[in-house]
C-alpha positions in Angstrom: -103.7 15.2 27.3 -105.9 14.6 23.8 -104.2 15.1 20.5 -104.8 18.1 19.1 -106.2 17.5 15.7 -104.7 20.0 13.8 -101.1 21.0 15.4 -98.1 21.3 13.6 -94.9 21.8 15.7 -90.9 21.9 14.7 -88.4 21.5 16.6 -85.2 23.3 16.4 -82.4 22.3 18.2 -78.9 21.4 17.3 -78.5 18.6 20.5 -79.7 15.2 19.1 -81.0 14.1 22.4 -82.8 17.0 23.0 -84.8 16.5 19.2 -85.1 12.4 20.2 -86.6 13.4 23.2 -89.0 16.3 22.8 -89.9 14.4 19.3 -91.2 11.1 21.3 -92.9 13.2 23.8 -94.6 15.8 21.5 -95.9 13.3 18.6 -98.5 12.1 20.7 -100.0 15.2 21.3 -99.7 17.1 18.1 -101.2 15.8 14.5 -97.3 16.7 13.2 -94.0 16.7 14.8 -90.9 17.7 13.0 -87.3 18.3 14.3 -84.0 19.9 12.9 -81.2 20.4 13.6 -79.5 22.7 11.5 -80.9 26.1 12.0 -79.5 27.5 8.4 -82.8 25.1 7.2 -85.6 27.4 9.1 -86.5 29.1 6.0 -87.5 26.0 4.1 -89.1 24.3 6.8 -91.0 27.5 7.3 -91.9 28.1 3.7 -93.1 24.4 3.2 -94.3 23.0 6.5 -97.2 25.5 7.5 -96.3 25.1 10.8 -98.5 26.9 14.2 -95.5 26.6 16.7 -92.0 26.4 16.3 -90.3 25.4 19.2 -86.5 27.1 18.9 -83.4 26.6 20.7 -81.6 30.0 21.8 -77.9 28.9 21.2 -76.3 26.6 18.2 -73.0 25.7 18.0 -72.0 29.1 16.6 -72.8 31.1 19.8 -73.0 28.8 22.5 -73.8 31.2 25.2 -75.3 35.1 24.0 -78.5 33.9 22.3 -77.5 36.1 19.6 -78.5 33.1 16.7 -82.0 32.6 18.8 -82.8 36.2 18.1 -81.6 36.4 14.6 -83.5 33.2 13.7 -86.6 34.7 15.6 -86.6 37.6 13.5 -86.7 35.6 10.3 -88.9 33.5 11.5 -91.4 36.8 12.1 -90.8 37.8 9.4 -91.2 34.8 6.7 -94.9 34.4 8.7 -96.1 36.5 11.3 -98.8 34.2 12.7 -96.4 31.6 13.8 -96.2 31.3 17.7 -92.2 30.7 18.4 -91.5 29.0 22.0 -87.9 29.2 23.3 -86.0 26.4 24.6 -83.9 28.2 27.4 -81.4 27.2 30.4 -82.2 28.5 33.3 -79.7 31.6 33.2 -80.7 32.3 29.5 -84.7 33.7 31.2 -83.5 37.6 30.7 -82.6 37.1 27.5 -86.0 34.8 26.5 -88.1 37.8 28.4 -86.6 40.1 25.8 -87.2 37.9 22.9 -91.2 38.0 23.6 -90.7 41.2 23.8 -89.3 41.2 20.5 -92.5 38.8 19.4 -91.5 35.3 20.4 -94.8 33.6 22.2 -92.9 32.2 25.2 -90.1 30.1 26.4 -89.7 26.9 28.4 -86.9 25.7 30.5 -84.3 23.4 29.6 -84.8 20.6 31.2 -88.3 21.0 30.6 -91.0 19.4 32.5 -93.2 16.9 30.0 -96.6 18.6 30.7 -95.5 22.3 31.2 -93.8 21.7 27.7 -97.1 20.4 26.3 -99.6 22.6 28.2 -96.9 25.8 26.8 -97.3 24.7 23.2 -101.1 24.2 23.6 -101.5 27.5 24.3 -99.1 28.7 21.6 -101.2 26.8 19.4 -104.3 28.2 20.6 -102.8 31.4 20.3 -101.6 31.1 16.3 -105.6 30.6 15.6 -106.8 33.3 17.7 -104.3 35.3 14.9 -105.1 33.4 12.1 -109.3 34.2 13.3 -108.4 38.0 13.1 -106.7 37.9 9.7 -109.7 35.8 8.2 -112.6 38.3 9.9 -114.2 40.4 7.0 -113.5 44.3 7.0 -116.0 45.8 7.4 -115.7 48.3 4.3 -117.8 51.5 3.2 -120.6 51.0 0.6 -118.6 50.6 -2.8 -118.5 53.3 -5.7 -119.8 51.6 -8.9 -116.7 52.7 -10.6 -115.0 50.4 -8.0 -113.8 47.7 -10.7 -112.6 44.1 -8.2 -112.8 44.1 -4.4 -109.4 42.6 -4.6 -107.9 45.4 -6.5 -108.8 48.5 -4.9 -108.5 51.9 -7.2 -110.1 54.2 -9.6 -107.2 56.0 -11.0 -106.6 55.7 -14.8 -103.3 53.5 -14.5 -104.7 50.7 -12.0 -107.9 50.7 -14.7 -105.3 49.6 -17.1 -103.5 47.0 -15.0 -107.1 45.6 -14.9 -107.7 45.4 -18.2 -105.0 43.9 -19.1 -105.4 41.7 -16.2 -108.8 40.6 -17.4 -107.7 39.9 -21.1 -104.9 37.8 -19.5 -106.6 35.8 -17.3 -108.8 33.6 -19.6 -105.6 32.7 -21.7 -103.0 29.8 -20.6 -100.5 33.1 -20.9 -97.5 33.0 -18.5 -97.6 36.4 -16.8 -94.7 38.3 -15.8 -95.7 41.2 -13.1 -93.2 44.7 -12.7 -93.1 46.8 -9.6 -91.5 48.1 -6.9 -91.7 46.8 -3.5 -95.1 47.1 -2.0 -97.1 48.0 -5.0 -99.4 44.6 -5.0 -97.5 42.6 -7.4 -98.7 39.5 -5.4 -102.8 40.4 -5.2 -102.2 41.0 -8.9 -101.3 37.8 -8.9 -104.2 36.5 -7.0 -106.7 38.7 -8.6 -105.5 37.0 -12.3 -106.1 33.5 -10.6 -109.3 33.7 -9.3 -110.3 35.2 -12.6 -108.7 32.2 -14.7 -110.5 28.9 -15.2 -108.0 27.8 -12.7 -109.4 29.4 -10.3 -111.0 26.4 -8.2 -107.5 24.8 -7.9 -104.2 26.1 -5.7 -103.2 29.3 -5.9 -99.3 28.4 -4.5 -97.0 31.4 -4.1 -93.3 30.9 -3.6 -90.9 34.2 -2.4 -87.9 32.9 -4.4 -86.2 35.3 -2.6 -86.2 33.8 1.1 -84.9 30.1 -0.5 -80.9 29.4 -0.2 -79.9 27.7 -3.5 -79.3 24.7 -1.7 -82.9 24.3 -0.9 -84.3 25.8 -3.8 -84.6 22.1 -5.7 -86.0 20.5 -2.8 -88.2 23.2 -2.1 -89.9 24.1 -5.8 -89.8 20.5 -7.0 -89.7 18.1 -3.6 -87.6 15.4 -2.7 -88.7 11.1 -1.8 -87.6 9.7 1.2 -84.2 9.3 1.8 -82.6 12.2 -0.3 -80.9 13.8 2.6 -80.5 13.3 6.2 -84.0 13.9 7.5 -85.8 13.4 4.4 -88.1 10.8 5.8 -90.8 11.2 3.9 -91.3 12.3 0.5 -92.8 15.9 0.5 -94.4 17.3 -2.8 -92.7 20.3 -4.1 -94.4 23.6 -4.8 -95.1 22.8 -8.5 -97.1 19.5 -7.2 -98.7 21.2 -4.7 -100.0 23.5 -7.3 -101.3 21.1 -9.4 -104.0 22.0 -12.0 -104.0 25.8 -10.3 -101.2 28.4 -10.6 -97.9 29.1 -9.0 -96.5 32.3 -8.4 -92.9 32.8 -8.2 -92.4 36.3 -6.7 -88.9 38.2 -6.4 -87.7 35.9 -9.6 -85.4 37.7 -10.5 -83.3 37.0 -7.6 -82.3 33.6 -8.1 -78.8 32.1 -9.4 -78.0 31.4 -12.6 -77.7 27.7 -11.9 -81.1 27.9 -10.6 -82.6 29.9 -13.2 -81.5 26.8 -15.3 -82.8 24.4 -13.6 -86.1 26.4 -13.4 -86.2 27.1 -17.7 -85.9 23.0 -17.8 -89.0 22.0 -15.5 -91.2 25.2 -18.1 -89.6 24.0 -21.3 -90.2 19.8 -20.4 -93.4 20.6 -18.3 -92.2 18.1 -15.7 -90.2 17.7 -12.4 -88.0 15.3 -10.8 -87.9 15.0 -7.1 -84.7 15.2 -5.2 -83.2 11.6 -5.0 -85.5 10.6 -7.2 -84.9 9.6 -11.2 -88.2 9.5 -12.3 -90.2 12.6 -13.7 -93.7 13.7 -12.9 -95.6 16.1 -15.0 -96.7 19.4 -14.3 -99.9 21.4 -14.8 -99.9 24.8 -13.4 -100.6 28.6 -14.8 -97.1 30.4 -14.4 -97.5 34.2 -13.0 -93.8 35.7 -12.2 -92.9 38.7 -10.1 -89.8 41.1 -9.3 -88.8 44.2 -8.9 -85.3 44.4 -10.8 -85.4 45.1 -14.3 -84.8 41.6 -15.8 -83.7 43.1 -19.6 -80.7 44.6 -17.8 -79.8 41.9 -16.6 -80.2 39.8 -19.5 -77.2 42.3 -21.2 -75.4 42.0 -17.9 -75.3 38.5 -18.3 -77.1 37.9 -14.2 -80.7 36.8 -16.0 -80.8 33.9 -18.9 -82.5 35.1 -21.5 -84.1 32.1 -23.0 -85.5 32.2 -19.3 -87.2 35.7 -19.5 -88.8 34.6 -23.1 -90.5 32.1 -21.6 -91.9 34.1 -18.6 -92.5 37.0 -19.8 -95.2 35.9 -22.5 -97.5 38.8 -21.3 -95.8 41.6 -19.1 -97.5 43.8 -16.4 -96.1 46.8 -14.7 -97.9 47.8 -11.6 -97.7 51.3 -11.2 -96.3 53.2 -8.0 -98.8 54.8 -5.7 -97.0 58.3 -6.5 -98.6 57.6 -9.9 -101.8 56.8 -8.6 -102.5 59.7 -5.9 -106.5 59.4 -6.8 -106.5 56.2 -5.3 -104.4 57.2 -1.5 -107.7 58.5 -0.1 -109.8 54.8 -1.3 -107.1 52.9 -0.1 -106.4 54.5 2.8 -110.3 54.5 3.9 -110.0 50.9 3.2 -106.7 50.2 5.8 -108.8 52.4 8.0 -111.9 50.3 8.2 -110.0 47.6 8.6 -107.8 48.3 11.3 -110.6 50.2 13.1 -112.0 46.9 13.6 -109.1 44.8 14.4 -108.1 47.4 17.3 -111.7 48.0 18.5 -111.9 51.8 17.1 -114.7 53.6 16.1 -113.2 56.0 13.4 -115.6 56.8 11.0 -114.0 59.0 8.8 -110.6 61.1 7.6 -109.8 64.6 8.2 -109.5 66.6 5.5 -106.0 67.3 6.0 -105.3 64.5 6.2 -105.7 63.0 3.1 -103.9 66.3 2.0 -100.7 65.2 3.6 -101.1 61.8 2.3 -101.3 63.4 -1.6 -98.5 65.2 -0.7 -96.4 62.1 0.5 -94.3 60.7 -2.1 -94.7 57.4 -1.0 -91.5 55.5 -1.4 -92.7 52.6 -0.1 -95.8 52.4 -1.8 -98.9 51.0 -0.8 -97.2 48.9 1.9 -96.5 51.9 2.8 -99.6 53.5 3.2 -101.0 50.5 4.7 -98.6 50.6 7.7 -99.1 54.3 8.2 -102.9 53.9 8.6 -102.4 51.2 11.1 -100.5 53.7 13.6 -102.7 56.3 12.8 -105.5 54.5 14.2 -103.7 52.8 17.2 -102.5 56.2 18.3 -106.4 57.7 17.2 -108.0 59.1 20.1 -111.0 60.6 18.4 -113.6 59.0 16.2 -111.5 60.7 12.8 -108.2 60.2 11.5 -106.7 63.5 12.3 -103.1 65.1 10.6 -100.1 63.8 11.8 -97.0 64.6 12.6 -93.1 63.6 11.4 -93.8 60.3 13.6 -96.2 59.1 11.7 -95.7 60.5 8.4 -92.2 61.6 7.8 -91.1 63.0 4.9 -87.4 61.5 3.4 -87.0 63.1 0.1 -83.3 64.3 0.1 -83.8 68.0 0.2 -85.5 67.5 3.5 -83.5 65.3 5.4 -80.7 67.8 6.1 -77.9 66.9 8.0 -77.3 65.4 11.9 -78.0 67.6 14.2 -76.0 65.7 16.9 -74.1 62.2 17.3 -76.5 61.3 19.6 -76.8 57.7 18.8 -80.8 57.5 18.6 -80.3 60.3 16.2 -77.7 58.7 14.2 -79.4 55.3 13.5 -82.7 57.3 12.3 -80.4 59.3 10.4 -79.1 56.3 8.7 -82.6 54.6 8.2 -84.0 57.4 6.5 -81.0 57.4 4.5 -80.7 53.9 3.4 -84.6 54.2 2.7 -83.9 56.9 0.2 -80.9 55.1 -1.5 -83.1 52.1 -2.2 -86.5 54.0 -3.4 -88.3 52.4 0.1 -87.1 48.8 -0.5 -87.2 47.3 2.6 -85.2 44.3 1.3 -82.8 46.4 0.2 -82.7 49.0 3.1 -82.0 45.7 5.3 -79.1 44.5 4.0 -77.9 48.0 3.6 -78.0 48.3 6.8 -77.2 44.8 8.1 -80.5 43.8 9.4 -83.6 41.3 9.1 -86.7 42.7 7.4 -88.1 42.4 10.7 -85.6 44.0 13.1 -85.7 47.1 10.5 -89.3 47.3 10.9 -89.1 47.3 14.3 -86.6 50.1 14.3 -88.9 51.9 11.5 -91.5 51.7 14.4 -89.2 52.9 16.8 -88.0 56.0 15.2 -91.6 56.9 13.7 -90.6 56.3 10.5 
């Protein structure tokens, strides 16, 4: 079988023969192979190795037997990067629980021992499966004739507040500025971003963005500022950090105001010095890159609460930007939600043309807690459940309503009941966070929305 030129695979498995093994057989087939074999280092590997197939063990050392961590890891997985295609590595009496992971949104699973070229031939097709995804996400929209008041492609409203985010933004964007971006969870903190970048003189270099808030602090060195060969068991190569990578073009540091105090130091020394030093390595290299900062938590507070350094914020926060929530921008619903509509239509092969009426007046009804995220995922069941060529009203299982006078109380301890119950209220506590609501509720980001779908929520 040929190389395929641009496959990247990772293996995941805690059993050093098992990484030896797979490693010598899949790096003649694939244009990178990679293996761990600590599980608890999937999120950097993920966030730094744009990989197409991952290639994960069900069972680690910590649950030898229930496939409990193969699930867990396959929902972060998911959730850090959709497109990924995740294989299973399975024994034999482990294929129930595999068949339930794809249903849950792994790719497919192989048998342990494996056989060399149904291994390879199932990780060919994965591949060929993560750029049939990656085709559909790159495939225009095709979008209604705009309005001339429309003011950015990338930006999509007419409403009086998100005209002032992009002025501001446009003032901004010519300057060297650092930018620091405000908003709640799913406003569009991160196509701000973008939309700043592309109008900067940047804008023909990287534009790297970096969830601070998916790093562990033990990877958070390695992974903004890189490490050489040699720095840590399995270092064996040196690997740019996410400054270098965004050399000359801008990085965005989203959810910033999560990060440890420790870290936060580390990060105010690499803005103040303008250079970075590799793990392992004592030698500094510069930096060049347009800074553009995110979060959701108000970072003031927490400067008097002693959680945020202040001498940090100063130096982020040279020009602030608060996006505004959707609730605050109820003209733009009906443009934004014609936009999800065109695009989904095509994505699902629909022919919806146009909304209904009342429609759009449930949708300026809605408060929205979960912005334009939100929205965004409403439209998309609205249209896979469309059976005409109009988006018609909905009901409850489409677009619920949670504000706290209407949620009322259990109507039974039926245990479907219950965990809805509980969503909805968890989603109210936290304002539509889905972070948040997660952890509330003990959950990945992607096993909640999975139960959001579930319950019609």
């Amino acid at each position: 079988m040929t190389q395929i030129s641009e496959g990247k695979i990772l293996i995941i498995d805690d059993d050093p023969g098992v990484l030896s093994a797979a490693y010598l057989l899949l790096k003649r087939h694939f244009k990178q192979t990679d293996t761990e074999k600590n599980p608890l280092r999937i999120p950097y590997w993920v966030n730094t190795g744009k990989y197409d197939v991952i290639l994960l063990d069900m069972n680690f050392n910590r649950d030898l037997a229930s496939g409990k961590e193969g699930f867990e890891w396959l929902d972060k997985i998911l959730d850090m990067d959709p497109t990924i295609s995740v294989v299973l590595f399975t024994a034999y009496g482990d294929v129930e629980m595999a068949v339930s992971a794809i249903k849950l949104g792994a790719t497919d699973f192989v048998l342990k021992p494996w056989d060399n070229d149904k291994l390879i031939s199932t990780l060919v097709s994965a591949y060929e499966k993560r750029n049939q995804k990656l085709s559909i996400e790159k495939k225009p929209a095709q979008t209604p004739k705009q309005s001339k008041q429309t003011l950015t492609p990338l930006i999509i409203g007419e409403s009086e507040p998100i005209k002032r985010v992009i002025e501001i933004a446009e003032l901004v964007a010519s300057t060297e500025g650092n930018v620091l971006i405000h908003g709640e969870n799913g406003t569009g903190k991160d196509v701000l971003a973008r939309y700043i970048h592309t109008k900067s003189l940047r804008n023909a270099k990287p534009f790297v963005a970096v969830d601070l808030g998916a790093i562990p602090e033990t990877l958070f060195e390695s992974e903004l500022f890189g490490y050489i060969k040699g720095a840590f068991t399995d270092a064996r190569d040196d690997r740019a950090g996410r400054f270098e990578e965004a050399k000359e073009g801008t990085i965005f540091l989203d959810e910033v105001g999560n990060i440890t105090l420790q870290a936060q130091a580390k990060l105010l020394s690499v803005l103040q010095n303008r250079e970075v030093t590799p793990l392992g390595s004592n030698k500094s290299k510069p930096v060049d890159v347009r800074l553009i900062c995110a979060t959701n938590k108000n970072l003031a507070q927490m400067v008097a609460n002693q959680s945020f350094r202040q001498d940090l914020l100063y130096r982020i926060n040279t020009i602030e930007i608060q996006m505004p929530a959707l609730r605050e921008r109820g003209q733009d619903i009906e443009l934004l939600a014609t936009h999800f509509m065109n695009i989904y239509s095509q994505k699902y092969n629909r022919t919806i043309k146009n909304i209904h009426p009342d429609f759009v007046a449930q949708m300026l009804k809605y408060s929205w807690p979960g912005n334009v995220r939100e929205l965004q995922h409403t439209i998309e069941r609205s249209v896979i459940l469309c059976k005409e060529n109009i988006l018609l009203p909905v009901n409850q299982s489409i677009l619920p309503s949670i504000d706290n006078e209407n949620l009322g109380d259990l109507k039974s301890m039926h245990l479907e009941e219950v965990e809805k119950f509980l969503i909805n209220k968890a989603l109210i506590k936290h304002s539509g966070n889905i972070t948040e609501t997660a952890k509330e509720l003990g959950l990945t980001r992607a096993s909640l929305y999975r139960r959001l779908e579930k319950h019609g929520i």
